[in-house]
N, C-alpha and C positions, 0 to 999 in steps of 0.2 A: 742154565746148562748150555754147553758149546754146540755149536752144529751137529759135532762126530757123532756127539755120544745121544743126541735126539735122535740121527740118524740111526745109528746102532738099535737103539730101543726099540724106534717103529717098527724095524725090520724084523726084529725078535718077537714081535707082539705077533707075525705073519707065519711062525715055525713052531708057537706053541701049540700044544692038541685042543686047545677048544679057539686059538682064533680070538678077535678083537671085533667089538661093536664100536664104530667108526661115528658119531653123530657129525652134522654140520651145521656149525654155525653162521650165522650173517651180521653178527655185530659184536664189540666188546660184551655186552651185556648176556647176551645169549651163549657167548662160548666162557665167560665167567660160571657162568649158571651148570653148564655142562660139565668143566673142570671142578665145580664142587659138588656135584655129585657124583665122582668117581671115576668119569669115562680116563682111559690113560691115553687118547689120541683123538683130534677133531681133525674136522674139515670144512674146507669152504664148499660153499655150493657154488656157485659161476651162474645158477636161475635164481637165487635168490640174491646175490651182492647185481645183478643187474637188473631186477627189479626194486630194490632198495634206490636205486638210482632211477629207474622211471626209464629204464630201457628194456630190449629184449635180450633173450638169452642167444648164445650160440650163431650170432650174427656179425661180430668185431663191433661191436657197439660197447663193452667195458675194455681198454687198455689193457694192455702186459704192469705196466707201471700202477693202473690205478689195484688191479688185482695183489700185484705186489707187496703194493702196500696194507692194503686190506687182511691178505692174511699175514706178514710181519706184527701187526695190530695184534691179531689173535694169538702169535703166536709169544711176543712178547710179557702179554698180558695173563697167559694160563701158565706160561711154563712148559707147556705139553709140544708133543710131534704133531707138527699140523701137517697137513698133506694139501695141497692146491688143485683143486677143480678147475684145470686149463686149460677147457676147450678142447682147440684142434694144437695148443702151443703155442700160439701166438703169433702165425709168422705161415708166408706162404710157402716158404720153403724148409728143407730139413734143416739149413744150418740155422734159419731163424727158431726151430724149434731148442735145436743146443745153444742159441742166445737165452733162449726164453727158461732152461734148465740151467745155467749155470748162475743167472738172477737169480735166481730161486734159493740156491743154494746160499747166494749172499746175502740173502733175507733170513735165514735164517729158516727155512721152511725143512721140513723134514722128509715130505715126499710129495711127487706130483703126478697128476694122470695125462695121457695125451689123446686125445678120441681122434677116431680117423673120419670125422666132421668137416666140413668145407665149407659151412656159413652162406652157402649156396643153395636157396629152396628147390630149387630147379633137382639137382645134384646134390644131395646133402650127404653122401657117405664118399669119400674119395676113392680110387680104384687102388686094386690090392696093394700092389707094387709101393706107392705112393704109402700110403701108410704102414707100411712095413719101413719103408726108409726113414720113415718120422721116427717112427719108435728106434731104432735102431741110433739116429743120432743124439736121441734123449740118453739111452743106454751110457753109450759113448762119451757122451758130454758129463755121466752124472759120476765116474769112473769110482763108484763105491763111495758115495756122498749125500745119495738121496736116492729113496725109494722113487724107482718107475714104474707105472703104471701105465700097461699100454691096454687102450681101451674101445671096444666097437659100439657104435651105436644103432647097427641093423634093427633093434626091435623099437628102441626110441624113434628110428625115422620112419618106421611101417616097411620095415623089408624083412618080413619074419625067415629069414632064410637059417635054419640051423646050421646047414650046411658051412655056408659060407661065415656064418659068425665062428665054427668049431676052428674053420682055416685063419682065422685070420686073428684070435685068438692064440692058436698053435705057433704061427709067425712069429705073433709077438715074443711070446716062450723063446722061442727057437733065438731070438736075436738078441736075449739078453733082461728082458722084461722081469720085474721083480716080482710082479702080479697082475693080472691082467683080471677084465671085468666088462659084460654085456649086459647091462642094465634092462630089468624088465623080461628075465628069460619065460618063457610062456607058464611053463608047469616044470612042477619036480623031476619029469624026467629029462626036460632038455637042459638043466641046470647041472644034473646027474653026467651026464654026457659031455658036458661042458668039462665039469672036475675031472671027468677019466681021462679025456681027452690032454687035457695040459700037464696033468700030473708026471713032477710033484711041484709044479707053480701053484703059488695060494691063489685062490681065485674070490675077489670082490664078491658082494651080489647087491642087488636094489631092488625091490619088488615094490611092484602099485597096491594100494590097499584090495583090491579086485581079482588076487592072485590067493591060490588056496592055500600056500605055504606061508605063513604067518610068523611065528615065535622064532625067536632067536634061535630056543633050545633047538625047532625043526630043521636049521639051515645049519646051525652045527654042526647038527647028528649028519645032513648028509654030508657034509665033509669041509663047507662053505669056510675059508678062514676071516673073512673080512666083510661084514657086513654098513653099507653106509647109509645114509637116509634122504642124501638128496637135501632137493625142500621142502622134503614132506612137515619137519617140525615150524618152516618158518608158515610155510600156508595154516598148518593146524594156528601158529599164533594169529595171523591175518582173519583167520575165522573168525577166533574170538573176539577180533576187536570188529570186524562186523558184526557180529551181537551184540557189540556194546554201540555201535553204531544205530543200528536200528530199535533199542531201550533207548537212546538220547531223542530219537525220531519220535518215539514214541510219548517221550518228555517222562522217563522214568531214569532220572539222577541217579539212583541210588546203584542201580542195575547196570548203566554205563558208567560209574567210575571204581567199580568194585577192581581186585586183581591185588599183585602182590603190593607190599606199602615198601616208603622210604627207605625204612631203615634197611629194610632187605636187602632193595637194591644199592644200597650206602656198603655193607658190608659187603658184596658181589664184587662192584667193581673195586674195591679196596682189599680184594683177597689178596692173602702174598701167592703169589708161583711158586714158591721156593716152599 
């Protein structure tokens, strides 16, 4: 399927009344697995494609180029509208960010986020201004070609400022953002406040398992159009194969080599896209 019309789909998937569940994959195999069971759009995760590599997240320790690639992979391989987990965009500055949007596009990718992140532990959310100009040249650059995602990460960095996430959320809106999204909002009513607030932009959401709102069907009802999952599925895999780790520890074979067999994954990665 051509860019446009991946492009068109994602975007459609954001205007319907109940909204798309978003999962993210981290490898052919995983987002194979995802496309055949039904999802109509993935994603990368940017925490789990850099720990597959044996780096950290959110640090400029995975490339523009190697991320690129990575989801071209995914996106090749399912057919589906991927959408790229990009950080801060790649790049210290805004025009670096519309280099890093129109890659995107020539990969074939369908939509991407830009968090107003600065890979600074010192400083890890950049000042307003600044990330309003990011988003604004992602807009700009993506000129009706790819879903933008302009995104805060106040509650992921410990700056629980509702406040300041509704503004800066709002901005993004305001400059052109296809959908915006503040990962980990505390409870349903700051989530609630969030939707009122940007409406009618679809608003992402991502909750920790530690959060009282749970089921898809709950983040629907309150309005939520796009729900994504991070690395929550690639840790839930990591888990399991620490339990298969510590049954091999234990010298119990049977219990560390169980999971799905060959042929499964023979048919996975030989699914057609098409």
């Amino acid at each position: 399927m051509a860019g446009s019309e991946l492009y068109e789909r994602f975007l459609a998937l954001h205007h319907r009344e109940r909204g798309i569940v978003m999962p993210n994959a981290w490898d052919g195999l995983s987002a194979q697995l995802l496309a055949d069971a039904g999802f109509e759009a993935i994603a990368t995760s940017s925490y789990a494609l850099a720990a597959s590599l044996g780096r950290a997240d959110g640090r400029h320790q995975v490339s523009r180029d190697e991320h690129l690639m990575h989801a071209a992979m995914l996106a090749r391989l399912t057919g589906l509208p991927v959408n790229g987990d990009f950080e801060d965009g790649y790049g210290e500055t805004a025009d670096d960010v519309a280099t890093t949007v129109n890659a995107a596009i020539d990969h074939g990718l369908a939509g991407i986020g830009v968090e107003d992140t600065s890979a600074d532990p010192d400083n890890p959310i950049r000042l307003f201004d600044d990330a309003v100009a990011r988003v604004r040249a992602a807009v700009k650059a993506s000129r009706g070609r790819i879903v933008v995602t302009g995104r805060t990460d106040n509650y992921l960095q410990g700056r629980p400022d509702l406040d300041d996430t509704i503004r800066r959320l709002t901005a993004f809106a305001e400059v052109g953002a296809d959908v915006v999204f503040a990962p980990y909002p505390p409870d349903a009513d700051a989530l609630l406040a969030i939707i009122s607030a940007v409406s009618p932009t679809p608003v992402n959401v991502l909750i920790s398992p530690a959060d009282s709102v749970l089921s898809v069907d709950e983040l629907l009802d309150l309005g939520v159009k796009r729900i994504s999952l991070g690395p929550a599925l690639y840790i839930h895999a990591m888990g399991a194969a620490e339990e298969a780790v510590a049954a091999l520890v234990r010298g119990d074979l049977q219990s560390a080599t169980t999971g799905m067999d060959f042929g499964r994954i023979d048919t996975l990665l030989h699914r057609d896209p098409h």
